[in-house]
Each structure stands twice: as structure tokens, then as C-alpha cells.
N, C-alpha and C positions, 0 to 999 in steps of 0.2 A: 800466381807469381811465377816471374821465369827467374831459371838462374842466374840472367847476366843482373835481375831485379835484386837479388838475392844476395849476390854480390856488395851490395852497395847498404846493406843491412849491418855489415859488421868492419872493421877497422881494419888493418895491417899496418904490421910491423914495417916491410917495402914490399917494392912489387915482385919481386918471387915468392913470396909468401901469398900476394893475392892472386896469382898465376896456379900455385898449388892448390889454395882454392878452391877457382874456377875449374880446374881438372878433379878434384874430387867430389866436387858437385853433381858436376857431368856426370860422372862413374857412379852416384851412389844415389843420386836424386836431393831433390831439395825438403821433401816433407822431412826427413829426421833430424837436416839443419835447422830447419825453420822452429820445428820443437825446440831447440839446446838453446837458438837467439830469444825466443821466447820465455824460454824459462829466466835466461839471466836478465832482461828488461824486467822481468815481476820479480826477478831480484833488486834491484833496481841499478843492477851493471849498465856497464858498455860492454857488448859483446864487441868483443876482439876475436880475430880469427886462430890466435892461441889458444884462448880460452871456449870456444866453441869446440872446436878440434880434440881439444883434450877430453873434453866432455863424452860426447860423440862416440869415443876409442874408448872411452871407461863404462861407458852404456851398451856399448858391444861385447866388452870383456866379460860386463855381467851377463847376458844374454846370451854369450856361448858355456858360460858355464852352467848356469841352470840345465841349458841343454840338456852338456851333459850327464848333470844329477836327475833330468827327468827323465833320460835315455838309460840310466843305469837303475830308476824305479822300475822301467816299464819292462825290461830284462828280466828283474826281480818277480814282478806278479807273474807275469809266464810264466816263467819257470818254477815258480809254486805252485800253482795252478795245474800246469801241465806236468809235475812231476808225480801231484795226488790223483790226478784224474785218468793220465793217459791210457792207464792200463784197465779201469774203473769208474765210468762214468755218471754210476748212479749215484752220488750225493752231488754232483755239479748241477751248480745252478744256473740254465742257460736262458740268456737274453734273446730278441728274435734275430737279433744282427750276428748272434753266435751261430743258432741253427740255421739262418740262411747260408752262411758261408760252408760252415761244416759239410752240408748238403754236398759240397763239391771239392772237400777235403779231405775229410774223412777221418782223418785222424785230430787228436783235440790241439797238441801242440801244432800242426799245422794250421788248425784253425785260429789258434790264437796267434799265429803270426801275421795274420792278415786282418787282424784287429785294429783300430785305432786306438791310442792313447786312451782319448775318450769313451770309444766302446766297452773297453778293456775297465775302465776305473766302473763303469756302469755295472759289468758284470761283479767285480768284487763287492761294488754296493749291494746288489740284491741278493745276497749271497749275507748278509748283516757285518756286523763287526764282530762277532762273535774268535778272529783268528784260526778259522779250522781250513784256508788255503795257507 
């Protein structure tokens, strides 16, 4: 589907409203309109381009806020981690993604900064749930 296609999927109020649009299609692409018109046809709306739009902006809202709740977990395990282990590395449980990087880090809070999210929840895994990071 193109976006002038794409266009023609949802209503307006007048034509500044489908001109805005069209320019925020452009700028943002069409798969996560294409989602919001979908969703409301199996609602069994008319997607309007108010009501797409709004959606869209409340679906980003939630998404930047997870973010930042998952940006301020992954803060969190660091610096638990790195606050028991830095000085003391023998009860750290390391994965092979930790010793690879370590290898050229050196220090543990360093390494764990070049961890991924993913990496990083893997190391707290094999580590159990027992809470002693």
C-alpha cells in the first residue's frame, strides 16, 4: 500500500485535515496507520482521520513511557549488580556475552554498560531469583 492509497482508507473532517494527513504519513510511514484503521474496522468503526490520529498519539504516549520505566529498570539492575560485584567478583554470575565484553573492559560496571537490556535481564536470570543482586 502507498500512502496516497492510504489516504483514501479514512475520512476527513475538510481538506486540511486530509493535507495533515498526508504529511504525517509521509513523516511517520504508513504501517502504524495502517494498524490504528485496522483496528477500528474490526471495531467495526469508520476510521476517521480524528480518530486514527488520536489513537496513533496515545499509542506513542504509551510507548515512550514504558521506555522510560524500562530505561529506569535497566539503571536499576546495573547498579545493583555493579554496586556488589565491582569491587568483588566472585559470587557474579557471568554469562558468555558478559566475559566476552569484560575481556575489553575490564571493569564490571563498565561491562555492564555495554550490555543489552536483554543481555543484562539473561545475566540476572542465571544468577536465580533468589534477590542477592
Amino acid at each position: 500500500m502507498t500512502p496516497k492509497k492510504l489516504l483514501y482508507e479514512m475520512t476527513y473532517v475538510n481538506e486540511k485535515q486530509r493535507a495533515e494527513a498526508e504529511k504525517y504519513i509521509a513523516l511517520k510511514g504508513i504501517v502504524q496507520y495502517r494498524r490504528v484503521i485496522e483496528f477500528c474496522r474490526s471495531q467495526g468503526e469508520i476510521p476517521t482521520y480524528t480518530k486514527v490520529s488520536s489513537m496513533y498519539r496515545y499509542d506513542k504516549r504509551l510507548r515512550d513511557t514504558l521506555y522510560i520505566y524500562l530505561a529506569t529498570a535497566e539503571e536499576f539492575m546495573r547498579a545493583c549488580i555493579g554496586n556488589q560485584f565491582e569491587d568483588n567478583e566472585s559470587g557474579l554470575m557471568k554469562t558468555s556475552k558478559f566475559i566476552a565484553k569484560q575481556r575489553q573492559y575490564q571493569s564490571v560496571s563498565l561491562t555492564l554498560e555495554q550490555l543489552t537490556l536483554g543481555a543484562l535481564i539473561d545475566m540476572v536470570l542465571s544468577k536465580g531469583l533468589d534477590n542477592s543482586y
